[in-house]
N, C-alpha and C positions, 0 to 999 in steps of 0.2 A: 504494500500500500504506500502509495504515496503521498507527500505530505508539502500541503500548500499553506500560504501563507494567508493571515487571516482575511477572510473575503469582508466588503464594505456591507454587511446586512445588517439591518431588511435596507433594500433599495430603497434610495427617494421613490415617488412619482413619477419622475419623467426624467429617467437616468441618462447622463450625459456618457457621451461615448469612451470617453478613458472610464468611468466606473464599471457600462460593460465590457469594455476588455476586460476588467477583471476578474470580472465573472463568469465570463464567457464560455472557460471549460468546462466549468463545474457546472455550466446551463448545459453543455453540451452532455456530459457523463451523466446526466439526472440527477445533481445531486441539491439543486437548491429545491424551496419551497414552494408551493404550487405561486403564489401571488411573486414571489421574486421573479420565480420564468416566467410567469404570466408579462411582466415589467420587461422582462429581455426579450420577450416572443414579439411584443409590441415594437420593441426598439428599433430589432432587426426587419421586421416588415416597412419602417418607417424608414430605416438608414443603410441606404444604398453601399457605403464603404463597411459600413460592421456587418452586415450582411454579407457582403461575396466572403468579407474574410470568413465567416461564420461556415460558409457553406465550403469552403476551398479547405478547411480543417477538418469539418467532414469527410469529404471526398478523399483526402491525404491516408486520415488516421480508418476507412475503409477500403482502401486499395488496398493497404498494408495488410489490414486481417483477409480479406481473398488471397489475395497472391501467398500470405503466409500464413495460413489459420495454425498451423503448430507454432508462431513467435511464440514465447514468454510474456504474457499477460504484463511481467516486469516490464519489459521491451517497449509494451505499448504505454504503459505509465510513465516510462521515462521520454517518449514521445508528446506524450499530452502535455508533463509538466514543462518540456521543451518550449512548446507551442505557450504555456501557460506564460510563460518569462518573455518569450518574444513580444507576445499581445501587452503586456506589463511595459517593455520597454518602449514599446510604439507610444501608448498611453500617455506615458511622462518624457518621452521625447529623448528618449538616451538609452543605453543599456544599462542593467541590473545587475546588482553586484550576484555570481553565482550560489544557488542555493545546496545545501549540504544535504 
């Protein structure tokens, strides 16, 4: 299991897009609140740039389980948290000090 850094919950209202970045994976793995994704589900129908990224993370992190259904479930967590850091640096406009 991997281990993220604390997400901004419960969402404002009308979350601006570096807060969904932040959230963005754990929208994606199922793992927030029905009213949080509800907040990101909005977001991404309404923002053209957090949306493709949303779906291009998708698409990445599903090619990989076809083409490899025996990776290491590790494999794919250390992917997503990859993905987690990148969306994190876009957000704040720099890169991110490496997480341990």
């Amino acid at each position: 299991m991997r281990l993220r850094r604390r997400l901004p919950l419960p969402l404002p209202p009308d979350p601006e897009c570096h807060v969904v970045g932040e959230v963005l994976q754990a929208y994606l793995d199922g793992e927030l609140g029905p009213e949080d994704a509800e907040l990101v589900a909005e977001h991404l129908e309404h923002c053209e740039r957090c949306g493709i990224e949303a779906a291009t993370v998708e698409r990445v992190v599903d090619a990989i389980k076809r083409q490899r259904p025996d990776l290491d479930p590790e494999a794919i967590g250390r992917l997503t948290g990859f993905v987690d850091r990148l969306t994190r640096d876009d957000a704040a406009g720099g890169p991110s000090a490496p997480s341990s």
